[in-house]
C-alpha positions as CSV (number, residue, x, y, z in Angstrom):
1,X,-13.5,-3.8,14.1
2,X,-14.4,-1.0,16.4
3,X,-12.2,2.0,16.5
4,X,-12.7,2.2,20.4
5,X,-10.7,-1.2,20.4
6,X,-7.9,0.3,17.7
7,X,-7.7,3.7,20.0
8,X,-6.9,0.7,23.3
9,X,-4.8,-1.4,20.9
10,X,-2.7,1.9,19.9
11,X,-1.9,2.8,23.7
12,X,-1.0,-0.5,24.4
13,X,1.8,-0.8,21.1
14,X,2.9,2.7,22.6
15,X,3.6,1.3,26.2
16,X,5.4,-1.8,24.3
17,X,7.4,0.4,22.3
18,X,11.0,1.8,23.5
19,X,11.2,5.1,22.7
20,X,13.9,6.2,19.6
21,X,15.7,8.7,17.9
22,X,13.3,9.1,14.9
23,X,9.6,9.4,14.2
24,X,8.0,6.2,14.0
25,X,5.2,4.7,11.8
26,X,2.1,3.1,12.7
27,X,2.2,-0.3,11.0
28,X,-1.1,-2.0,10.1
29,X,-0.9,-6.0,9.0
30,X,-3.8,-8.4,8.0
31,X,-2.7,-12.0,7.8
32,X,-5.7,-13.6,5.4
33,X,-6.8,-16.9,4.7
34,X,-8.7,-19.3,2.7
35,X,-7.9,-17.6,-0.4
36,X,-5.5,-19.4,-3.5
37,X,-2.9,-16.3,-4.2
38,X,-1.6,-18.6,-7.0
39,X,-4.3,-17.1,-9.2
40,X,-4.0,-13.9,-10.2
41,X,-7.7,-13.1,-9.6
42,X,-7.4,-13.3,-6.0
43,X,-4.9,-10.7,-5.8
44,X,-5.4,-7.0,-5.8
45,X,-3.2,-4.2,-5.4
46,X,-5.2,-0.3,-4.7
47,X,-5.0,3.6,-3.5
48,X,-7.2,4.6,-0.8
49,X,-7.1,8.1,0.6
50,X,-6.6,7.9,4.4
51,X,-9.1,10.3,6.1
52,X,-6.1,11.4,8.0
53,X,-3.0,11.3,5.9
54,X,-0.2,9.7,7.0
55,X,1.2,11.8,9.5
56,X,4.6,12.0,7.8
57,X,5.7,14.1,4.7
58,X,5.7,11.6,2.1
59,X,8.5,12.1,-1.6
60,X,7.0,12.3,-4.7
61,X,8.9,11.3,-7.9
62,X,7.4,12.4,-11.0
63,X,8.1,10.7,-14.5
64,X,7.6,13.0,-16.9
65,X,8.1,14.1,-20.6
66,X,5.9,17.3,-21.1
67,X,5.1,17.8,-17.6
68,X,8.9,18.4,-16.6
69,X,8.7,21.8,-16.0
70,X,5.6,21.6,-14.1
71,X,6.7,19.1,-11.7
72,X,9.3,20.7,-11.2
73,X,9.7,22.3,-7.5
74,X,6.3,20.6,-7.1
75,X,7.5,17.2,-6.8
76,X,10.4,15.9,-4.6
77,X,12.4,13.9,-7.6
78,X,11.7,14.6,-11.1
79,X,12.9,11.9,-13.0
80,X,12.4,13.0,-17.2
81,X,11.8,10.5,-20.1
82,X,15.5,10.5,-21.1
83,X,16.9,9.5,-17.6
84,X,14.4,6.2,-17.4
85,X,16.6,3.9,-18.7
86,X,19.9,5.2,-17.6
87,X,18.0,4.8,-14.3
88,X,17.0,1.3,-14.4
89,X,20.4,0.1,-15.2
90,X,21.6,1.6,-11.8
91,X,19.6,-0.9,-9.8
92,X,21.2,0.1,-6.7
93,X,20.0,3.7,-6.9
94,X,17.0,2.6,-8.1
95,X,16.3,0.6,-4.6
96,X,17.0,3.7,-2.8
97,X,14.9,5.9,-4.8
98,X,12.0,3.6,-4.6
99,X,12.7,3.0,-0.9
100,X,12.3,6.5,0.0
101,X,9.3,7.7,-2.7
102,X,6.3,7.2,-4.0
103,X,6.2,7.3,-7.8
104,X,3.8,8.8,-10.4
105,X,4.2,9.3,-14.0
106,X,2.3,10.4,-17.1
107,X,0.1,7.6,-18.3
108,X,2.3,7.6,-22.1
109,X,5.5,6.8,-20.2
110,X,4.0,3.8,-18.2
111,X,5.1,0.8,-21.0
112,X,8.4,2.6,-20.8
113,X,8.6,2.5,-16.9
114,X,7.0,-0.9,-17.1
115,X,9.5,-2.1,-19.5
116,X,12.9,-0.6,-17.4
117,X,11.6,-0.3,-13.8
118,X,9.1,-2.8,-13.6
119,X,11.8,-5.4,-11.6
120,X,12.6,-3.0,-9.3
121,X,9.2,-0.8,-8.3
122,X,6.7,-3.9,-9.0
123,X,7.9,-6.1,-6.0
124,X,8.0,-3.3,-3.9
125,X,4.5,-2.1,-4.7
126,X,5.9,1.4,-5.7
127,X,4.4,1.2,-9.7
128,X,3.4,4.8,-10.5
129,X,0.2,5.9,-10.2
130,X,-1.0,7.7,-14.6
131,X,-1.4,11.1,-15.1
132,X,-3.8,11.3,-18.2
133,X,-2.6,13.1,-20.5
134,X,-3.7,17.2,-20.7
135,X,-3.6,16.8,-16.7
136,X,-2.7,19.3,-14.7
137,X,0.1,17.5,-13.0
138,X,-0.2,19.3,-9.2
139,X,-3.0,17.2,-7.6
140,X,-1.8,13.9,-8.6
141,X,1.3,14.8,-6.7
142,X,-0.5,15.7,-3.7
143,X,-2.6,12.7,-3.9
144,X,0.1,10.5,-3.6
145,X,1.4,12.8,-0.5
146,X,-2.1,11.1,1.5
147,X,-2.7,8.0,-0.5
148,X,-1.3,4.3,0.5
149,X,-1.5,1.3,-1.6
150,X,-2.8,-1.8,-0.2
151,X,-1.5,-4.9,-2.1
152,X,-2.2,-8.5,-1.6
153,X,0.0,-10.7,-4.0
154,X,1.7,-14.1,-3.5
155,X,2.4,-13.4,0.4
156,X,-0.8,-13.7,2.3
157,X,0.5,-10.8,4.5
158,X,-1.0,-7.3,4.0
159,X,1.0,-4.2,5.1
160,X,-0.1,-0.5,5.1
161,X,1.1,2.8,7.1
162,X,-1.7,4.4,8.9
163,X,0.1,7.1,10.8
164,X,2.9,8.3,12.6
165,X,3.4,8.6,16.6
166,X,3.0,12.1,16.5
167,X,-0.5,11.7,15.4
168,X,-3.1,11.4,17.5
169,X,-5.0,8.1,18.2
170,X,-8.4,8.8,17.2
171,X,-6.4,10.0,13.7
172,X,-4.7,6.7,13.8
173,X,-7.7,4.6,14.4
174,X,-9.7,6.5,11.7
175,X,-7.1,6.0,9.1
176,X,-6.9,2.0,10.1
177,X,-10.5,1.4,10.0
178,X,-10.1,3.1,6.7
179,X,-7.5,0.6,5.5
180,X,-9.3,-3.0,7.1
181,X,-12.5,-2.3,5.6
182,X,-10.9,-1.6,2.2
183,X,-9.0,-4.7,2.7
184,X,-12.1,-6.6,3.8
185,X,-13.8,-5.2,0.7
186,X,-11.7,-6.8,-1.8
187,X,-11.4,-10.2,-0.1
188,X,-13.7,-12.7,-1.7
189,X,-15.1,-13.8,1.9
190,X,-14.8,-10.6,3.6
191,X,-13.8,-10.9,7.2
192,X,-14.1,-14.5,6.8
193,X,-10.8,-14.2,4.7
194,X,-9.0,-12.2,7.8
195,X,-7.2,-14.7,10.0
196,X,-5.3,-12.0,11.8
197,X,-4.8,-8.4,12.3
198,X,-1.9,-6.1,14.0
199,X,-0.9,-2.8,14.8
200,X,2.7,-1.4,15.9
201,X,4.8,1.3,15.6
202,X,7.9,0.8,13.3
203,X,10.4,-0.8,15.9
204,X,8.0,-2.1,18.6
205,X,5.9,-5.0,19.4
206,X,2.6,-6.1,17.3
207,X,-0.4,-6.3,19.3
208,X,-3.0,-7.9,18.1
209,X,-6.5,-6.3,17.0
210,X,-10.0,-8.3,17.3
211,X,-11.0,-9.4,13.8
């Protein structure tokens, strides 16, 4: 994929696109093929660090235990070992939580999250990211400010944000080329696994990108 063609396919999803009241995203999707996601060996779920961020001020919610107080003001939620499974059993707020932030937590509360959370952040691909223990807690958070996760599981469809429409399109291209040759990566086939791939902002029309 050349980024030449992303930087065309951008302009033309932006001339597709109505204009609206809020900052869009750019939304990259790869459609694979040939694989058997039935088996837990084809799938994959992992971080990459886009060259560009995403654009868009991302939430952070920290679950912690001895790291409360330095999360706190660092991270957008702080969410503290006691309040995990009072949490879960508010489902609802859960959803909303996990719908706005990205999650990470210190690596001796993850059976714990696992256990409560699990239903709700594991479908949405919004597991946290460990913090080893003796960790100073500040980069993980801002690591999760410019990281994405890219997971394939039982849907053969493969979504990641790349930017918003405020960024510019040689930004935008980077962070995509970034994101389809991680994807490519992990398929057994490589591009021979890709049957199709898209760009578009949040509420317009896909155009499709040469793969």
């Amino acid at each position: 994929m050349e980024r030449s063609e992303i930087i065309d396919k951008l302009k033309q999803a932006r001339e597709a696109s109505k204009a609206r009241n809020f900052k869009q995203t750019w939304d990259f999707s790869v459609i694979v093929k040939g694989i058997n996601l039935k088996k837990p060996e084809n799938r994959f779920s992992s971080d990459l660090a886009l060259p560009n961020s995403r654009g868009k001020a991302v939430k952070v919610a920290a679950i912690v235990d001895t790291l409360a107080s330095e999360a706190k003001g660092k991270a957008g939620l702080v969410i503290k070992k006691e309040e995990i499974e009072p949490l879960a059993k508010d489902r609802k707020r859960l959803k909303g939580i996990a719908r706005e932030h990205v999650f990470i937590a210190e690596a001796s509360l993850m059976p714990l999250v696992g256990k409560f959370m699990g239903s709700v952040l594991g479908p949405q691909g919004k597991l946290p990211r460990p913090v080893p223990p003796k960790a100073k807690i500040e980069p993980f958070i801002m690591a999760a400010q410019k990281n994405v996760r890219i997971v394939l599981k039982e849907n053969p469809v493969i979504n990641v944000v790349v930017g918003s429409e405020e960024m510019k399109d040689e930004d935008v291209a980077a962070n995509t080329e970034a994101a389809y040759n991680l994807i490519r990566d992990r398929l057994p086939k490589g591009a021979n696994n890709i049957r199709k791939a898209y760009i578009k902002l949040t509420m317009g029309k896909p155009v499709r990108l040469g793969v």
